[in-house]
TIKEVO-399637 format. One line per 5 residues: for each residue x, y negated, z of C-alpha. Coordinates in Angstrom, 3 decimals, padded with zeros to 6 digits. Each point is the difference from the previous one (the first is absolute). Example, Ala and Ser with C-alpha at 12.3 -4.5 7.8 and 13.67 -1.06 7.14 Angstrom:
% TIKEVO-399637
012.300 004.500 007.800; 001.370 -003.440 -000.660
END
This chain:
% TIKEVO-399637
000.000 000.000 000.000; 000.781 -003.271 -001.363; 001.367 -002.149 003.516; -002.579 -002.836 000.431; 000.689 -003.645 001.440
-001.132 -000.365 003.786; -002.177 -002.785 -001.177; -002.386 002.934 -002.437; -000.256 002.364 003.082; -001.137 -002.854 002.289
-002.793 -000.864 -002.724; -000.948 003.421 000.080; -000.516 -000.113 003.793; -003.864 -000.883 -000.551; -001.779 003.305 -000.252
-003.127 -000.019 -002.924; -002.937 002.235 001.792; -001.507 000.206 -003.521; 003.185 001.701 -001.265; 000.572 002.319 003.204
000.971 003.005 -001.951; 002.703 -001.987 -001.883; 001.389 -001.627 003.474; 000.099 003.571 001.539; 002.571 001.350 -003.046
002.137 -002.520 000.064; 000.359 -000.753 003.800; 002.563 002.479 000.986; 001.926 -000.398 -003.028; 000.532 -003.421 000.498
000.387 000.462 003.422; 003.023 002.056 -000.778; 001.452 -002.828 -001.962; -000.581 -002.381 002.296; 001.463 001.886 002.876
003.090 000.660 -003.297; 000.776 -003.722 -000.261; -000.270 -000.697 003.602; 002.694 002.749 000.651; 001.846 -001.336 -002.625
-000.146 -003.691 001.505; 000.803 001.603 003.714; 002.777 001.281 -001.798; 001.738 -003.518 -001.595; -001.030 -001.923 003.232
001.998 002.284 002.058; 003.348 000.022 -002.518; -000.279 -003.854 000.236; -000.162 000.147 003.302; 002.796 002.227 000.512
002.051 -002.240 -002.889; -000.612 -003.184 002.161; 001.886 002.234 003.132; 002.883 000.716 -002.499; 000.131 -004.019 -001.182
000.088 -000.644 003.391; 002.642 002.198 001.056; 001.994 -000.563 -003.176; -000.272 -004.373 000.573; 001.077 000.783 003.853
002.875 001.850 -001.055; 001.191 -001.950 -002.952; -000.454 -003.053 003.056; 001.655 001.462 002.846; 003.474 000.694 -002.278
-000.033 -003.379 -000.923; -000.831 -001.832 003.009; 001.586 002.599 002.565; -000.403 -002.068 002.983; -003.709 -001.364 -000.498
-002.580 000.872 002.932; -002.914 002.514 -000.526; -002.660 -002.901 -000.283; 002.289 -001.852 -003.066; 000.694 003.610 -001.433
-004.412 000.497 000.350; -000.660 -003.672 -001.398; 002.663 -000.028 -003.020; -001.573 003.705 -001.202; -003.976 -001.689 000.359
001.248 -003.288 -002.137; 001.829 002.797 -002.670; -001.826 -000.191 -003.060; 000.334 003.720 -001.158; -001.796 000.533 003.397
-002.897 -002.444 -000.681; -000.226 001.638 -003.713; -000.442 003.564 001.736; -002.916 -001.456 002.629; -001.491 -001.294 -002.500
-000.711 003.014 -002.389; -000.337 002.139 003.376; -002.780 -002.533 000.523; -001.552 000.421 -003.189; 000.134 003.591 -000.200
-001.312 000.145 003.774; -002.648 -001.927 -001.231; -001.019 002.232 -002.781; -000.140 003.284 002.357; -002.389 -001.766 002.095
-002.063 -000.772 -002.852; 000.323 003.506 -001.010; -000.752 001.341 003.105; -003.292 -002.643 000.513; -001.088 001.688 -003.527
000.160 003.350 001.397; -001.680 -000.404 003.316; -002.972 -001.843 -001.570; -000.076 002.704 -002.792; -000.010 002.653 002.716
-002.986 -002.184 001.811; -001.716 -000.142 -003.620; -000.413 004.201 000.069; -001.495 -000.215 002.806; -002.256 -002.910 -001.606
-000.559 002.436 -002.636; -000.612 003.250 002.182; -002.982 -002.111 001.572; -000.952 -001.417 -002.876; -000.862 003.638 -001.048
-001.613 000.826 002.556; -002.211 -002.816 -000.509; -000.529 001.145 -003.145; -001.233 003.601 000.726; -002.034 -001.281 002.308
-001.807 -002.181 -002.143; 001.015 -003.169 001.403; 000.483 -001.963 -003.443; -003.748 001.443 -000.979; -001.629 -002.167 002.600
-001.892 -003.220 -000.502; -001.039 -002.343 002.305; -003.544 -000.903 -000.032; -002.079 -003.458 000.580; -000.070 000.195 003.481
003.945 000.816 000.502; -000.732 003.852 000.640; 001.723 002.546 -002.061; -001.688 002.202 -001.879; 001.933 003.597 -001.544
-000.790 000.411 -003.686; 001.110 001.740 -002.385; 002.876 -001.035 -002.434; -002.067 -001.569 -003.041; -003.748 -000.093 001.430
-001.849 -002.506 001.614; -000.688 -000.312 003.259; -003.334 001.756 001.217; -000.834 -002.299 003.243; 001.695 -003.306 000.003
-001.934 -002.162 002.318; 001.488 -001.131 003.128; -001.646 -000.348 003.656; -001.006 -003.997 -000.883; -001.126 000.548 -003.965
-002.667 -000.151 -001.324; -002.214 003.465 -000.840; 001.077 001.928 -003.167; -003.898 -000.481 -000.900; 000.532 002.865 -002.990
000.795 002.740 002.393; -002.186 -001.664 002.914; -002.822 000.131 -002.512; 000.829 003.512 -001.107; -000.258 001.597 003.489
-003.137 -002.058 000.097; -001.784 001.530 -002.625; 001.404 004.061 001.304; -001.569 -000.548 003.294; -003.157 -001.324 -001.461
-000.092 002.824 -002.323; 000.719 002.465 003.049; -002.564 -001.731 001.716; -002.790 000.616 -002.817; 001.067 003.456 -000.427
-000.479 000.379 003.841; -003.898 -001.164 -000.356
END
């Protein structure tokens, strides 16, 4: 697989509950990239910071032979003012930066499967097949119909049906006689 910019994988973050099937085959693949480029990041941020220790320890040296008799506070303060020492801090910094950004990436990917575990649950349970009526009460129906009773506790009567039941128990009531 093709490596993809952190920037793409954060703009895939959102999850489409229209397109669940989709989201579920592709999650753990690109979580496995994710988690790829994050160890790869972990990786350079710890070389850089090992390659600032070396600077360091290479600028103390190089300071000590030629200033044998300076104190360990000028030795420490000539080596932070050195500017192959700045240059190394500076792309540790950068690259430090960039494995947190990684890492970020890869927690709130981890967070989004369990966004999208839920949201399948939500799904087999019908959740997205709900509407909410007049009155603010939900009402299950089916995926494509129309709800059967959609009046809430302060609407006014659904006069077809009220008129309907009506006319059975007046029937009933003839048929009784």
């Amino acid at each position: 697989m093709k490596p993809v910019s952190l920037d793409r994988y954060r703009s895939m973050l959102r999850i489409n509950k229209h397109r669940l099937d989709d989201e579920i085959e592709i999650h753990a693949e690109l979580q496995d990239s994710i988690g790829v480029a994050y160890a790869q990041a972990e990786a350079r941020a710890t070389e850089a910071e090992q390659e600032v220790r070396r600077v360091y320890a290479r600028a103390y040296t190089d300071i000590k032979t030629r200033s044998p008799s300076a104190t360990v506070q000028e030795m420490n303060s000539r080596v932070e003012l050195a500017p192959e020492l700045t240059s190394a801090q500076r792309a540790a910094a950068m690259l430090k930066q960039d494995r947190d950004e990684w890492s970020s990436l890869r927690d709130a990917w981890k967070q989004r499967g369990y966004g999208l575990s839920k949201m399948v649950e939500l799904y087999t349970a019908q959740y997205f097949s709900l509407s909410r009526s007049q009155g603010g009460h939900f009402n299950t129906v089916p995926s494509g119909q129309a709800p059967l009773f959609s009046r809430g506790a302060n609407d006014a009567p659904n006069t077809a049906s009220d008129a309907a039941t009506r006319s059975a128990a007046a029937r009933r009531r003839l048929q009784d006689d």
